[in-house]
LUMROZA-434483 format. One record per residue (C-alpha): residue number from 1; x, y negated, z negated. Coordinates in nm, 2 decimals, decimal comma. Last residue first. Layout:
<pts>
+------+--------+--------+--------+
: resi :      X :      Y :      Z :
+------+--------+--------+--------+
:  NUM :      X :      Y :      Z :
...
+------+--------+--------+--------+
</pts>
This chain:
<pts>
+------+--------+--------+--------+
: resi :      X :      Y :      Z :
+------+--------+--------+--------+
:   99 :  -0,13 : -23,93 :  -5,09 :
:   98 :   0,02 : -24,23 :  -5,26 :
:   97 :  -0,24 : -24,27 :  -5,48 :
:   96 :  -0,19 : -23,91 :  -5,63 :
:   95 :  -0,49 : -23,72 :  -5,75 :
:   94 :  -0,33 : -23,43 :  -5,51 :
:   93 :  -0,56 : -23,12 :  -5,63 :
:   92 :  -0,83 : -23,12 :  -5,85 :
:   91 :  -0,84 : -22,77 :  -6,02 :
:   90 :  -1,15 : -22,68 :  -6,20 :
:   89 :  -1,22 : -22,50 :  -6,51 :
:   88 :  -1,48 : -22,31 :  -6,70 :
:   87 :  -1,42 : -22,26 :  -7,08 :
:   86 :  -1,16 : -21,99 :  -7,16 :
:   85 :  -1,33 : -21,77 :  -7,47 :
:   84 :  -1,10 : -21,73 :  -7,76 :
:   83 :  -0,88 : -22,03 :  -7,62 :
:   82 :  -0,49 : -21,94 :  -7,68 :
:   81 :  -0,26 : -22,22 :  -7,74 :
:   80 :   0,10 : -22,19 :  -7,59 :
:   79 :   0,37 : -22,40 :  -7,66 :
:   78 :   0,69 : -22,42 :  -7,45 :
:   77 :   1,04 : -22,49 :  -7,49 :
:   76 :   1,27 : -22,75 :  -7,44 :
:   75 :   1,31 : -23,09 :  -7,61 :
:   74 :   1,13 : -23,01 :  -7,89 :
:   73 :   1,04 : -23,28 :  -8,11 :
:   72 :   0,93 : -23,26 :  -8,50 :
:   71 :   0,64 : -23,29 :  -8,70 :
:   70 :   0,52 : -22,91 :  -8,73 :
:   69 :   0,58 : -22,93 :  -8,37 :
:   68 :   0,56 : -23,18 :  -8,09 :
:   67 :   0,69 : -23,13 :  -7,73 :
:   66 :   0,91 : -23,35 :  -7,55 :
:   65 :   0,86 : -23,49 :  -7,18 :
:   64 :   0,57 : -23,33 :  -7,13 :
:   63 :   0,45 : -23,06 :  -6,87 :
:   62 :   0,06 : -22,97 :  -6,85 :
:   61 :  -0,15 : -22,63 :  -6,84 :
:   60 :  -0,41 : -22,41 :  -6,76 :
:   59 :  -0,38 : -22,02 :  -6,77 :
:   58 :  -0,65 : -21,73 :  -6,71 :
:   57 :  -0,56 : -21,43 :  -6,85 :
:   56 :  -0,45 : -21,08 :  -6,62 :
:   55 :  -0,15 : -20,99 :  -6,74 :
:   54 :   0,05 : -21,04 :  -6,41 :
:   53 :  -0,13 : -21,40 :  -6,39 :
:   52 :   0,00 : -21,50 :  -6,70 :
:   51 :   0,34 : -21,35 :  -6,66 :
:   50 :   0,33 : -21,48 :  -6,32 :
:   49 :   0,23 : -21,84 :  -6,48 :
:   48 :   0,51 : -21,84 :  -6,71 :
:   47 :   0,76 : -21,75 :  -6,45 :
:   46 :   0,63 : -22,02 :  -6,25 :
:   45 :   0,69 : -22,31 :  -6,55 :
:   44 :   1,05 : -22,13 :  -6,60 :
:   43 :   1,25 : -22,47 :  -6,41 :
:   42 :   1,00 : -22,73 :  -6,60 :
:   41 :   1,15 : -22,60 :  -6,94 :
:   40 :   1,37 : -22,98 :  -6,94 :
:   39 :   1,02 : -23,14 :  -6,89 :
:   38 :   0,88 : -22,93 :  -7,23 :
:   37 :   0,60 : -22,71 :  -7,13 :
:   36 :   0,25 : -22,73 :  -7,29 :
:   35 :   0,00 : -22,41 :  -7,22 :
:   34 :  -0,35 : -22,34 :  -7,26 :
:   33 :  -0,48 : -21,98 :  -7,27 :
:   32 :  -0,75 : -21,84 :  -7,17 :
:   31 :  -0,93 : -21,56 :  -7,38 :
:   30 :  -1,25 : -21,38 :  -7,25 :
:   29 :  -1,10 : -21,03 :  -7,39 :
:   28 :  -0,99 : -21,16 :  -7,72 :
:   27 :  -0,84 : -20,86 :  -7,95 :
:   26 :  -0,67 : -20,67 :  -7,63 :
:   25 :  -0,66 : -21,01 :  -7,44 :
:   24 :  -0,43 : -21,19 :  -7,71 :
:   23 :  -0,21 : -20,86 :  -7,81 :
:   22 :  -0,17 : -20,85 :  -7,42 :
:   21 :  -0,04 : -21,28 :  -7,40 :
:   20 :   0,21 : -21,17 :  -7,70 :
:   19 :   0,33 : -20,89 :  -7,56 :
:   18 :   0,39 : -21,13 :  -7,17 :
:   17 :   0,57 : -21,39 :  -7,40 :
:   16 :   0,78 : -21,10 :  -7,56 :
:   15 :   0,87 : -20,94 :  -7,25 :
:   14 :   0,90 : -21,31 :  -7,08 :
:   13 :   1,15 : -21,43 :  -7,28 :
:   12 :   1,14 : -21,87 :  -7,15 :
:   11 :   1,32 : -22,03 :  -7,50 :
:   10 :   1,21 : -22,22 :  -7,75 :
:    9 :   0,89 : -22,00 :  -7,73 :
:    8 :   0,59 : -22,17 :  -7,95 :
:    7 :   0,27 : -21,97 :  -8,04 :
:    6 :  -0,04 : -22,09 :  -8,13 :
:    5 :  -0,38 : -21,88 :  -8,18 :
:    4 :  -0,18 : -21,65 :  -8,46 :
:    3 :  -0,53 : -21,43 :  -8,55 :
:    2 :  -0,77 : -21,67 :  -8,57 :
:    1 :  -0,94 : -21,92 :  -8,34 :
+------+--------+--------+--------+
</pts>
């Protein structure tokens, strides 16, 4: 993974997050990218995954209370680490007991 493989937006900017995710794909074609969201970022977490699907790379993801970078926590925010080549992936919906 070369080539700045994680990237951290304290804020939801979705031209620069959707540049960032075309630079990706132009030098990574089979990339995927795996993305933590900070709990008080929860509001932009469909945003992300339009800009994701707009451009055209596969996304997986999880929301955290806090996130951790370079030794500190971020309360809001989201982290994005791209995969060179996405491995295969499956979605298990409603693993909730009380379902």
């Amino acid at each position: 993974m070369g080539r700045s493989a994680l990237l951290y937006f304290s804020e939801f900017d979705q031209a620069k997050l959707e540049k960032s995710i075309f630079e990706w794909r132009s030098h990574y074609p089979r990339c995927g990218t795996l993305c933590f969201v900070a709990e008080n970022s929860r509001a932009v977490i469909p945003l992300i995954q339009g800009s994701f699907n707009h451009c055209g790379v596969p996304l997986i993801g999880a929301m955290f209370p806090e996130l951790l970078l370079d030794g500190e926590f971020k309360k809001h925010g989201l982290l994005l680490m791209r995969m060179d080549e996405m491995p295969v992936r499956l979605l298990i919906d409603r693993l909730s007991a009380n379902n």
